[in-house]
N, C-alpha and C positions, 0 to 999 in steps of 0.2 A: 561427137558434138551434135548438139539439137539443131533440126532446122525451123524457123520459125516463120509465122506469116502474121504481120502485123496490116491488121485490117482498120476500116476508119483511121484514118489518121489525115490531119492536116498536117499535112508538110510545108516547115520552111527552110527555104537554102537558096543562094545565092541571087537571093533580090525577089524570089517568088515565094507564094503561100500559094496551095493545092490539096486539092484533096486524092489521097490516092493509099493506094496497098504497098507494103513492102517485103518482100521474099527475101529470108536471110537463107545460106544455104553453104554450109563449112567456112562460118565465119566471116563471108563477104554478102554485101549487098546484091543476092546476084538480080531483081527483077524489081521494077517499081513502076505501076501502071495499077489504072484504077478495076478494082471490084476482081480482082485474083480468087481464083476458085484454088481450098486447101487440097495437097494433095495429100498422101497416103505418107502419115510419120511425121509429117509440119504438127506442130504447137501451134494453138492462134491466138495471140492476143487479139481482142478487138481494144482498139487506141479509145474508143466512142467520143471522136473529134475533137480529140486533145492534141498540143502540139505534138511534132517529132522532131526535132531536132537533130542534127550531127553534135555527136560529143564534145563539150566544152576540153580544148587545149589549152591546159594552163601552163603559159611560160615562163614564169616566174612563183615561186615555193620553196621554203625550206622547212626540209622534211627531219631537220637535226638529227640523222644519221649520216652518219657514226658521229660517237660522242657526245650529245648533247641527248640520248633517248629517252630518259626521264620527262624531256619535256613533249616528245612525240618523236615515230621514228616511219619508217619507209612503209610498212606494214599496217597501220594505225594509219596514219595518214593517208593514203590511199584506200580505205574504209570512208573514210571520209569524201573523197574526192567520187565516187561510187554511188553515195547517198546524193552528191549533191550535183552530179550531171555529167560531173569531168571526166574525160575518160583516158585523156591522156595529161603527164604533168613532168614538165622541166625543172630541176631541182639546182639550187645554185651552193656555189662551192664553199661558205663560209662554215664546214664539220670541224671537229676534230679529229684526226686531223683535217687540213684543207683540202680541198680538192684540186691539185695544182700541178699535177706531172701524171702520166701515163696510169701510173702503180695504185696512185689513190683513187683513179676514174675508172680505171677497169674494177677495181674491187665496189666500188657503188654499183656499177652494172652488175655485179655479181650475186651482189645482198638481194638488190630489188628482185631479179629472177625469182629469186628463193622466196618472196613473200608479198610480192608487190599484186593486187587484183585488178587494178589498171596500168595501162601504157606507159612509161617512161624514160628518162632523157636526163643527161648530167650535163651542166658545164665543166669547162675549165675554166678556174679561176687566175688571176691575172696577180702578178706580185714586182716587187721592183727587179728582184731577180731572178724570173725565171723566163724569159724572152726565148732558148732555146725549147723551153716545151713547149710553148705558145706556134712557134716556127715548124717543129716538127707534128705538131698535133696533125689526126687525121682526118678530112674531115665530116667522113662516115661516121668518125666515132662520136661526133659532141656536136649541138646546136651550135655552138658559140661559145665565145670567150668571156667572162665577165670579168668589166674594171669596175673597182670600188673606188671614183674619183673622190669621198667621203670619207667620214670614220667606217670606222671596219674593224674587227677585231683581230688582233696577230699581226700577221704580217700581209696583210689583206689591202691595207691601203697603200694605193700607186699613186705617188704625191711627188716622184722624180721626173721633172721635165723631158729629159733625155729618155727615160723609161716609157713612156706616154707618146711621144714621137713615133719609136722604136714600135709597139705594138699596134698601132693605127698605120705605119706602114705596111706589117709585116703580116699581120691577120691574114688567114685562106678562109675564116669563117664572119658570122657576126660578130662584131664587136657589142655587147651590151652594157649599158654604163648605168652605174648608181650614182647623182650628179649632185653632190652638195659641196661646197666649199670648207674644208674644215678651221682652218683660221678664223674665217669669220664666225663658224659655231664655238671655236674656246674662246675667241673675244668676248662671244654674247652671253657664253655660261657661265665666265667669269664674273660680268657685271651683276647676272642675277644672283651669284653664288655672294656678292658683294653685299645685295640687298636683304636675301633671304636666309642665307646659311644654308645648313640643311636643308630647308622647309620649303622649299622653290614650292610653285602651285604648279599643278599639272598643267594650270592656262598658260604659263610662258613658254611650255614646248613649244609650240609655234614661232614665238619670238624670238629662242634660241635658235633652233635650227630654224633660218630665217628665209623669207623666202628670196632673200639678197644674197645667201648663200647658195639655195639652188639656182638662180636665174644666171648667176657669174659660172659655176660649174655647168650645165649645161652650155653657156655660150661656148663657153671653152672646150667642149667634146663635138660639140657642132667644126668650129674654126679645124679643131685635128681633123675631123673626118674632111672636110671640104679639101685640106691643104692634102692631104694622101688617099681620097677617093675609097674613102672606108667604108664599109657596107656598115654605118649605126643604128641601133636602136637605143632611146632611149628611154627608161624605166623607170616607174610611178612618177609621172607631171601631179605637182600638185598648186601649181598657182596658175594665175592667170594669165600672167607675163610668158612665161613659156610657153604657152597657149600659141602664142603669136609667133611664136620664133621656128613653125612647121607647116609647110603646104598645107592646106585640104586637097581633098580628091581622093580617089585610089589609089592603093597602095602598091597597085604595081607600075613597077619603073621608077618608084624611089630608092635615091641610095640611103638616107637619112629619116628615121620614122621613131614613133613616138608612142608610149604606153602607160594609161592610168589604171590605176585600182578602183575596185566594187566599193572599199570605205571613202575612196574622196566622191564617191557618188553618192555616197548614203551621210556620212556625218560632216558636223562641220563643226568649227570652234567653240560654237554655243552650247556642241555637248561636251565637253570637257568639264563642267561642273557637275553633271548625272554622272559619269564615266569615268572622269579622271584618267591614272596609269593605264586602262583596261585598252581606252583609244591611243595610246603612246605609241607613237610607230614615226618611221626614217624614212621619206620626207615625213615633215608631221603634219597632220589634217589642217588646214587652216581656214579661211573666211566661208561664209555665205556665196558671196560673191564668186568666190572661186570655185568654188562646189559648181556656181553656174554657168560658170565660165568654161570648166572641164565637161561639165554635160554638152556644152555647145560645141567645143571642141569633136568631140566624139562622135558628135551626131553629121557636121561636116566634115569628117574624115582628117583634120590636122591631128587628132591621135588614131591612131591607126586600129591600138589594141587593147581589150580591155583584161585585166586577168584578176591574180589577188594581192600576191608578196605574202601569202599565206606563211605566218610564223609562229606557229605554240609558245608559249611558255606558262608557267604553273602559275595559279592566281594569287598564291601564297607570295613569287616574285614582283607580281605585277604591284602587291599593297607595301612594298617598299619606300622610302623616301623618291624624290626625282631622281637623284643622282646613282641609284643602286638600282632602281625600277625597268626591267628592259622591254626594248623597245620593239614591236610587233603583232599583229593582227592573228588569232585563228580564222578566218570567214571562208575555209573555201567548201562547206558544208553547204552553206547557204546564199554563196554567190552567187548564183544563178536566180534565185529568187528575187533577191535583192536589187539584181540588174534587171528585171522584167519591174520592177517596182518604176523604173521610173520610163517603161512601155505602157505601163497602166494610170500612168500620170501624164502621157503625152506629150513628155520631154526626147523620148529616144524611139523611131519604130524596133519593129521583133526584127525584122531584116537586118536593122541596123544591128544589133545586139548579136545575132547570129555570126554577122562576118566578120566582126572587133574581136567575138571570144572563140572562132572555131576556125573560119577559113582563114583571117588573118595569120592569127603564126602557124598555119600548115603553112602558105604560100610564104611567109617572111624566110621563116626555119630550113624550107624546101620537104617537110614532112613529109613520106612516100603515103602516097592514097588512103588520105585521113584527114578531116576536117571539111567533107562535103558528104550530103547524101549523093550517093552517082553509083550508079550499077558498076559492081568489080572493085569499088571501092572497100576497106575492111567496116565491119558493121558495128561500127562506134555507135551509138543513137541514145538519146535522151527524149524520154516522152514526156511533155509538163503540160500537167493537168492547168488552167487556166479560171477555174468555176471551183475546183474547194482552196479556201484558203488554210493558211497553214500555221498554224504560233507556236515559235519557237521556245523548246524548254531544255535546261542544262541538261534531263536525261537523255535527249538524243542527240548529242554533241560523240558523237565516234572519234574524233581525233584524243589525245591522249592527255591533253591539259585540262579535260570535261568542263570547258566552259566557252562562250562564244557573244562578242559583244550585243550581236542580233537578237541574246534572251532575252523573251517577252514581247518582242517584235511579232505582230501578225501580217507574213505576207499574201498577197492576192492569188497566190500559184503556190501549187506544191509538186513535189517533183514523181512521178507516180511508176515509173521503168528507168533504169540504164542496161545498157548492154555493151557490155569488150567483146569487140572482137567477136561479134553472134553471142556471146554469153549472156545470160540474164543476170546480173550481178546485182540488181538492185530490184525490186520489184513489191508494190503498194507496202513500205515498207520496211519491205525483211530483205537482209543481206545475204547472199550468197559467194561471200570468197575462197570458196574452193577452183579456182581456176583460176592459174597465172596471166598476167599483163606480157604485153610483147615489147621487147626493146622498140623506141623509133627509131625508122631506117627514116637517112638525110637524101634526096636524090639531087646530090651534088657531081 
């Protein structure tokens, strides 16, 4: 393994920006102090006072493997995630099959070894009947648990009262919940299906899955965890009502915490007539208002964490009618840019942005030493150039659906180094996956 010495570089991590050197050295962080002399065998990047950042943890992604690989799979996906800062990524259970007992989680851990060139991490997914794996899950082995309190495909949706008790008691890990109400979304698709037939406009997704749907399902994942002292999180906030329904502050010593997505920060309902299916995603993007409302959140700490719900599927699906069109984002190329977009607008500081998308779910997850720069930690790092900007075009979309709602988007930063694990895996550029990602260990 190369050792490396990154010189110049502004560093930001845990509330501070500095300028200083960093000494990688078999993989970990081992020195960080300013003006380090190279020794004999180090590489040197000089940073020439660009950010450094710790490697964006994405907690949330589906990487549609197994089964769904046409549309992106483990390997493809993490090319992506590579280009675009993240160095580690939690993958959730809705494959084919599901990811729901022992057999199907080890064998994802398996795949990724074999081809994954960043960090990763599987849930267990949550079903009405499988409460025995949920109980015996390990829990070295998995971040957490995820419920699809919503539609979900399969047998994915946990909609039994008694089931839902049962798991918020039982859980030894996070609980993470996907919180929309589904009665209330086939009321609402009914009535449009009433009006429009077919031909629904991509503008009523918001309407349909409403945000009276999400507000009553999150209440309701909130009241379980309070009544059985659940450790929750929960996943893509997108109104403003649930804004309110979460501390601000730090995130440590919460049992109960809260996570938005890079698109409720970047779009809002006005583009659904530019966009259409492209922005169709579960919860769905809704107001102006709420857009600013989640930026506010985030920036006073009542959402804890920022990530993507990174979803491929092929544009061919996405120009479907409403009703056949599915539902999901690719951005996690250019999430990180996207989320500096609105540091360069002066809605969120770089601090803030660092500890939503990196120390955050280390400390939530319990991540072993990853998601800070700190000596002996492993040498996750993202260097973002902040002075050339960047415009994005379909050819450099690396995930597998080669398209990305961001095209033609120019943003202020572009992403200029990644490195796993001491690896240069990304650099002004050019991709280097020849070097496997590491399981995350949980220090539980």
């Amino acid at each position: 393994m190369t050792d490396w010495l990154i010189t110049n570089a502004e560093l930001v991590n845990e509330g501070r920006r500095f300028h200083a050197d960093v000494r990688i050295r078999a993989g970990r962080i081992q020195r960080i102090d300013g003006q380090l002399a190279a020794r004999p065998g180090e590489r040197v990047f000089d940073a020439a006072g660009c950010w450094l950042l710790p490697g964006l943890i994405d907690d949330q992604v589906h990487f549609r493997d197994p089964g769904l690989t046409h549309k992106g799979d483990i390997q493809s996906e993490s090319r992506a995630c590579a280009a675009g800062g993240v160095t580690s990524f939690m993958d959730m259970p809705n494959t084919r099959p599901p990811t729901t007992d022992r057999t199907t989680l080890a064998a994802k851990y398996a795949r990724a070894a074999q081809v994954s060139c960043v960090n990763y991490a599987f849930y267990l997914g949550a079903t009405n009947d499988n409460l025995d794996e949920i109980r015996r899950l390990d829990p070295h082995t998995a971040p957490g648990v995820k419920v699809f309190m919503g539609a979900s495909t399969g047998n994915m949706l946990v909609d039994d009262p008694a089931t839902l008790e049962a798991i918020f008691r039982a859980a030894s890990v996070p609980i993470v919940t996907h919180c929309e109400d589904t009665p209330t979304i086939l009321a609402n698709e009914a009535a449009a299906r009433a009006r429009w037939g077919n031909d629904i406009p991509s503008e009523q997704h918001p309407l349909i899955r409403s945000r009276e749907a999400c507000i009553s399902s999150t209440r309701l994942a909130i009241a379980l965890a309070q009544r059985h002292g659940a450790r929750l999180h929960v996943l893509h906030i997108s109104t403003a009502e649930e804004c309110a329904l979460f501390a601000p502050g730090p995130l440590t010593g919460k049992r109960i915490t809260a996570e938005t997505c890079v698109h409720f920060l970047h779009f809002c309902d006005e583009d659904y007539a530019r966009l259409g299916h492209l922005i169709k995603c579960n919860p769905a993007i809704k107001t102006a208002a709420d857009r600013a409302a989640i930026t506010q959140a985030l920036a006073e700490g009542r959402i804890d964490v920022l990530a993507t719900d990174h979803a491929p599927h092929l544009v061919t699906e996405k120009a479907a009618k409403y009703a056949q069109a599915p539902s999901g984002l690719p951005t996690i190329q250019f999430s990180l840019q996207a989320a500096l977009e609105c540091v360069f607008a002066g809605r969120l500081t770089l601090e803030r942005v660092v500890e939503a998308a990196a120390h955050a779910p280390a400390l939530l997850f319990d991540v072993r030493e990853r998601g800070f720069l700190r000596e002996g930690y492993h040498a996750d790092l993202v260097l973002v150039d902040p002075h050339t900007p960047h415009t994005v075009t379909a050819a450099q979309v690396l995930s597998r659906c080669a398209w990305t709602p961001f095209e033609g988007t120019t943003f202020h930063s572009s992403i200029a180094a990644t490195w796993v694990n001491g690896h240069p895996v990304w650099q002004r550029g050019r991709l280097d996956d020849s070097v496997r990602g590491a399981p995350l260990e949980f220090a539980r």
